[in-house]
C-alpha positions in Angstrom: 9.8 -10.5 -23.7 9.6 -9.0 -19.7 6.4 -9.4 -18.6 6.5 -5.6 -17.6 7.9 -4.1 -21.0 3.9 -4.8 -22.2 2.9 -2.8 -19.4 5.9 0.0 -20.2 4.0 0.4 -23.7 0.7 0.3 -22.4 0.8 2.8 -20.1 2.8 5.3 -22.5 -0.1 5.0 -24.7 -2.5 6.1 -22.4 -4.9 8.3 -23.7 -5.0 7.3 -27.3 -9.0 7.3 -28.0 -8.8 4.5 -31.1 -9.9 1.3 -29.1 -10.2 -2.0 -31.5 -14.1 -4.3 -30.8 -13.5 -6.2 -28.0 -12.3 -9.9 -28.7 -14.2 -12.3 -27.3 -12.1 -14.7 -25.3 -12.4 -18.4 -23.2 -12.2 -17.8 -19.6 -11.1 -21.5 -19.0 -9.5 -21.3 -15.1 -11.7 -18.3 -14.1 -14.9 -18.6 -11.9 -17.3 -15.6 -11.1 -19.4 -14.4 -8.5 -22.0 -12.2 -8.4 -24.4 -10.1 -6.5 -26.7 -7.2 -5.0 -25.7 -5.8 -1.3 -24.1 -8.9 0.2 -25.4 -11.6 -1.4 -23.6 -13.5 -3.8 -24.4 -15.9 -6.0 -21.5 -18.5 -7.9 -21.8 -18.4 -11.9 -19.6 -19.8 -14.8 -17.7 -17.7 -17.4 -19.2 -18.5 -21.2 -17.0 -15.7 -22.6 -15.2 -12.6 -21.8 -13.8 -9.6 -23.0 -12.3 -6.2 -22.4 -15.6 -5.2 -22.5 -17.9 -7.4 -20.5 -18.3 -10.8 -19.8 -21.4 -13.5 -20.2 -22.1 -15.4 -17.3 -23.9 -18.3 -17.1 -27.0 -18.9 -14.5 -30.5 -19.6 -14.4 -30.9 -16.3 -12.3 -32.9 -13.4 -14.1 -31.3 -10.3 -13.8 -33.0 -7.0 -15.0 -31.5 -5.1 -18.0 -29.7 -2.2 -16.5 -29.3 -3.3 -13.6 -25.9 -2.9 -11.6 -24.2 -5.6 -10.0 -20.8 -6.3 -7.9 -18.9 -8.8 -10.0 -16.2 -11.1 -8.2 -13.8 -13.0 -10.9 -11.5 -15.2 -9.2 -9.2 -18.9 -10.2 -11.6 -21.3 -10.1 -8.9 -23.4 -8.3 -7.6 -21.2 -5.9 -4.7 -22.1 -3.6 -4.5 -21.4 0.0 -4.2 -18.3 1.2 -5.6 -17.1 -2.0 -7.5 -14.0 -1.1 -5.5 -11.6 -3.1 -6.2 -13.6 -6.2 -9.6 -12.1 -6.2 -10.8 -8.7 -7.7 -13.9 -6.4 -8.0 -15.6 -4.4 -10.2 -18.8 -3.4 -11.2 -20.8 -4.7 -13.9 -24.3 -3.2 -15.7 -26.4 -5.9 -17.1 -27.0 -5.7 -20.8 -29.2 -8.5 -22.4 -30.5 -11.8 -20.9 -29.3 -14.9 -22.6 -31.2 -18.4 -22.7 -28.5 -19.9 -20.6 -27.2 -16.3 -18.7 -27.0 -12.9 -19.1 -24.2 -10.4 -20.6 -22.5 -7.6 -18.4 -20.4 -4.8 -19.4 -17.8 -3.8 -17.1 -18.1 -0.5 -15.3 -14.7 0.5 -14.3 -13.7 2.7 -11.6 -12.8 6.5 -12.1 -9.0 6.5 -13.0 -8.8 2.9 -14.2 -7.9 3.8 -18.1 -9.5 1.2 -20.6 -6.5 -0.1 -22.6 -4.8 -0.8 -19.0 -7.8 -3.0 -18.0 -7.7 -4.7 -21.6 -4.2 -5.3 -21.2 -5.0 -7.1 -17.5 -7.7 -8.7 -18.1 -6.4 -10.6 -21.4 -3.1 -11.6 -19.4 -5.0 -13.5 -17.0 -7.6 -15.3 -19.5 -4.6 -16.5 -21.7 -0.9 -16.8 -19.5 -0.3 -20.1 -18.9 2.1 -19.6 -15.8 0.3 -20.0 -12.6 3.1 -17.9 -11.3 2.4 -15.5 -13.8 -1.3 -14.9 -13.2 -1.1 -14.8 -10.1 1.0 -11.4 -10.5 -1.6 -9.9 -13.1 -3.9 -11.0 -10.2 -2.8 -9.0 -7.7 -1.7 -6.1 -10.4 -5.0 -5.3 -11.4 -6.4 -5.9 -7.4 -3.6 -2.9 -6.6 -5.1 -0.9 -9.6 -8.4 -0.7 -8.5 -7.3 -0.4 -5.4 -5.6 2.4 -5.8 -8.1 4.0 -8.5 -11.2 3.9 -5.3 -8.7 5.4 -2.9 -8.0 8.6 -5.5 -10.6 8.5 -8.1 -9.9 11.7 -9.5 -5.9 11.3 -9.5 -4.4 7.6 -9.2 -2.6 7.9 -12.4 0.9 9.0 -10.7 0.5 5.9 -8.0 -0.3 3.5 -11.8 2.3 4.5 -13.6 4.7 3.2 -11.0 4.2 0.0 -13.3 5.4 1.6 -16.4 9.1 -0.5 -16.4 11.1 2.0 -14.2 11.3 -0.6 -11.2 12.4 -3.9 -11.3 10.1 -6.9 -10.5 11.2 -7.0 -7.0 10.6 -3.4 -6.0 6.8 -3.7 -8.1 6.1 -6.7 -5.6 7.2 -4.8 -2.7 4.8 -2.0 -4.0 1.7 -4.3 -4.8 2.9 -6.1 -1.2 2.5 -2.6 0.7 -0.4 -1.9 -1.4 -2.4 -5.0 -0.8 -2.0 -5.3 2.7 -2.8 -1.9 3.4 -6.3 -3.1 1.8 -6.7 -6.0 3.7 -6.2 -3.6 7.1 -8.7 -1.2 5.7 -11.3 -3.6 4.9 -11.9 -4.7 8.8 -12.2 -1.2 9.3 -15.7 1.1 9.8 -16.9 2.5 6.3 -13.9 1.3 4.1 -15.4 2.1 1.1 -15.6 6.0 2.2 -11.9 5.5 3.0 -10.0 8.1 0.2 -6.3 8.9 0.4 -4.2 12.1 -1.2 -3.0 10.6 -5.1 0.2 12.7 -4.7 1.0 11.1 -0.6 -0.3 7.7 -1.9 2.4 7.8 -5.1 5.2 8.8 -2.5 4.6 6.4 -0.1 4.2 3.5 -2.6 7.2 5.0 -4.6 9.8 5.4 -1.2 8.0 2.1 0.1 9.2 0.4 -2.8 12.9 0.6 -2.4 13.4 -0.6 1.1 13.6 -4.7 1.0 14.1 -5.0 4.8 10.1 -6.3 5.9 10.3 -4.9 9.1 10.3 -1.3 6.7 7.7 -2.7 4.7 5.2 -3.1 7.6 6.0 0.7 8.8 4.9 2.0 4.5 2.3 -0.5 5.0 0.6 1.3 8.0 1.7 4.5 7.0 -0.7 4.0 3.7 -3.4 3.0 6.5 -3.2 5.8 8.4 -3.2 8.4 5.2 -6.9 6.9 4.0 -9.1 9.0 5.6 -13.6 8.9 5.5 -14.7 11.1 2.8 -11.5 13.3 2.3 -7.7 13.6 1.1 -5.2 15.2 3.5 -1.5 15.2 2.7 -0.1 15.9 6.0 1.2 12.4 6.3 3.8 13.5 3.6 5.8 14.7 6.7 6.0 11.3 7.9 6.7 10.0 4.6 10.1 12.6 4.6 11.2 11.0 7.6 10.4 7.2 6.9 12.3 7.4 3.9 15.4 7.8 6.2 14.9 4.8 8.7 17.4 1.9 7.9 16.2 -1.3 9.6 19.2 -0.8 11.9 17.0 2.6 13.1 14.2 0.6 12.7 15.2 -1.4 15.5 16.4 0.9 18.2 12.8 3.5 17.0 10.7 0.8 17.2 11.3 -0.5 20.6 11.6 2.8 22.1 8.8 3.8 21.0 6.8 0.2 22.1 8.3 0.7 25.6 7.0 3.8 25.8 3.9 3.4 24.7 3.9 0.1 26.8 4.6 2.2 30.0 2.6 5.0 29.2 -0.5 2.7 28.6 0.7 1.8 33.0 1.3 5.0 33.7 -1.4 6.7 31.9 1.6 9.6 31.0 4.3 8.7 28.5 6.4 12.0 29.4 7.6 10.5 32.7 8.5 7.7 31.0 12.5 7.2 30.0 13.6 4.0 27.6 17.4 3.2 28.4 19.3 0.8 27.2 23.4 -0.7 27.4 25.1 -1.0 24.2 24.8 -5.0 24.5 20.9 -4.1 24.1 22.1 -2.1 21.3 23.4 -4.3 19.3 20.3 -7.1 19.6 18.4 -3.8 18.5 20.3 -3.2 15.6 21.6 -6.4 14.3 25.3 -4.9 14.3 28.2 -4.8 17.0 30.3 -2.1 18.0 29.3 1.3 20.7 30.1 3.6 17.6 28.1 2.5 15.0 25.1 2.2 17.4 26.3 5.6 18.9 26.1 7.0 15.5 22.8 5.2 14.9 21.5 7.3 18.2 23.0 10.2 17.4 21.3 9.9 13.8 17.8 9.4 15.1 18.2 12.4 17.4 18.9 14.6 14.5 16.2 13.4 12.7 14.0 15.0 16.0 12.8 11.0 16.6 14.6 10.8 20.3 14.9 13.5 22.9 18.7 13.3 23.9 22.0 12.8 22.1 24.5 10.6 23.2 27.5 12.1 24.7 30.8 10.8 22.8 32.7 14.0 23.7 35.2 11.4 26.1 36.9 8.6 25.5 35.2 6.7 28.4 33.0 3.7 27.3 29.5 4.6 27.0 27.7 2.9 29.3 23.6 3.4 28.4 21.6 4.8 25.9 18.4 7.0 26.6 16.6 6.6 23.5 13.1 7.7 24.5 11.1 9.3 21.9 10.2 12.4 20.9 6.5 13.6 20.4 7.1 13.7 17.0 8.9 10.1 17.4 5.4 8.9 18.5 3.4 10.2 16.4 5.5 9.0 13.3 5.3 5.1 15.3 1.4 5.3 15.5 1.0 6.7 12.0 3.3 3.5 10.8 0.4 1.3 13.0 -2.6 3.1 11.3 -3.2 5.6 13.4 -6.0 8.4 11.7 -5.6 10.8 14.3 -5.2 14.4 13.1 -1.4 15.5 13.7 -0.9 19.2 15.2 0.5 21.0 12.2 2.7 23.1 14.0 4.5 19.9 15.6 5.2 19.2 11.9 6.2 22.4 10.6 8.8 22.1 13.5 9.7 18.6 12.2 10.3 19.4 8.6 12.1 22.6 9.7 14.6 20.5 11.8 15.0 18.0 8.7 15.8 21.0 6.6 18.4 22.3 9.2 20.3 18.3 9.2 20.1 17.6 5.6 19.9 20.5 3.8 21.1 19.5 0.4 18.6 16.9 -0.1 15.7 19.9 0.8 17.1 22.5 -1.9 
């Protein structure tokens, strides 16, 4: 059976309040940590369950008590760091050899969904295959503290309508945009729009080019703001969703150069990025002046650079000015992680201007 048709049925069922006891598994190949604030103390697995789990350790904890709980592979390979997740855990009764937790899950994370997880990775075999459930149920909760009161949309991206390859690029954009946020001040205030997070995940997703990937990534980073939800990045998100890594190129390094100068000159508006066709085509990954023309020409009409190339003669082109637009720049920085509020007028101008060059996908 495909590993995601579980999930498919799962998640349809969502909502249903009969819930069976909780069977109490073997957690052979799990470890667990444990602690208050930031210390953490190592601790085997006796049992688990849906439910909670029973750790054991000659540590006393006090009944009600609430703890951060760390499960983990107890042989983890390198570069194992998404192989870890988090949750919070109340301490119920104190064993003679440990103490029992229940689970407290995070707002949005629905029950049967963290049964389903959490029994795939006590009893696949596959290495392969845990690992994925791994990093499936880090995206989760991930996604469930960034929108407590509305991650379902974002979840139910799992429910079977992607194939595998577009769910890892998904849990790819969604777990690097973690790691980013974690090195930054008060990540744990950070929250993000559900509906902005779901489209950038969901548009993210079907892009396999990784130079793409990166730009969703940031964009995810930038949209997670301290201690509120703001959907104005959706403006950026209707203009990513156009950028073919060919754009990529040419946006990308017009907008560095700038940037780059600007950082010289102190003023990126006397700034100019030109370039020959030959510097096209390294940009771009494709030969030929007319399909980088086009590729110009494109950008331009998406209000990314300030002039259009002229292709009104049949004399050779000889350079491109691709220098940004304001809007160009803002959309680069916001694909790096930039916070910054964006002047809403400058976007209502930029989703007007979309409108105006593809109007039948704006109806």
């Amino acid at each position: 059976m495909n590993k995601w048709s579980q999930w498919k049925r799962t998640l349809q069922g969502l909502g249903i309040p009969e819930r069976p006891r909780a069977e109490r598994l073997s957690a052979t190949g799990l470890a667990a940590e444990y602690g208050l604030g930031s210390t953490f103390a190592s601790a085997g697995i006796k049992d688990i369950s849906t439910s909670g789990i029973y750790l054991t350790t000659e540590k006393h904890l006090r009944t009600g008590e609430l703890i951060t709980l760390v499960l983990r592979e107890e042989v983890q390979p390198e570069n194992s760091s998404e192989l870890r997740i988090s949750v919070q855990a109340q301490v119920t009764r104190q064993g003679e050899d440990g103490v029992g937790l229940s689970f407290v899950l995070p707002a949005g994370m629905e029950t049967n969904l963290w049964g389903v997880l959490v029994r795939s990775i006590v009893t696949l075999t596959s290495p392969e295959q845990v690992a994925d459930m791994f990093r499936t149920l880090r995206t989760i909760l991930f996604l469930c503290r960034l929108s407590p009161n509305g991650a379902e949309e974002a979840i139910l991206l799992f429910d079977g309508q992607f194939e595998n390859e577009r769910v890892g690029r998904l849990v790819e954009i969604a777990l690097e945009a973690e790691n980013t946020l974690a090195s930054e001040p008060e990540f744990d205030r950070r929250r993000a729009h559900p509906k902005l997070v779901e489209n950038i995940l969901r548009s993210g997703s079907w892009q396999p080019d990784e130079s793409i990937t990166k730009l969703w990534t940031g964009l995810l980073v930038s949209s997670c703001l301290i201690d509120e939800t703001d959907d104005s990045n959706q403006g950026f998100v209707d203009l990513l969703v156009h950028i073919t890594p060919e754009l990529a190129g040419i946006f990308t390094y017009a907008c560095e150069q700038t940037l780059g100068l600007a950082g010289k000159t102190g003023n990126s508006r006397s700034t100019s990025v030109v370039v020959t066709p030959e510097e096209l085509t390294t940009l771009t990954g494709v030969s030929g002046v007319s399909r980088n023309a086009a590729n110009v020409a494109y950008l331009f009409n998406l209000g990314l650079i300030q002039k259009l190339p002229d292709v009104s003669t049949y004399v050779p082109l000889e350079k491109f000015d691709i220098t940004p637009t304001t809007m160009g720049l803002e959309l680069y920085k916001h694909c790096h992680g930039d916070h910054a509020k964006v002047d809403r007028q400058l976007l209502l101008n930029a989703a007007e201007r979309l409108r105006d060059f593809l109007p039948d996908l704006h109806q």
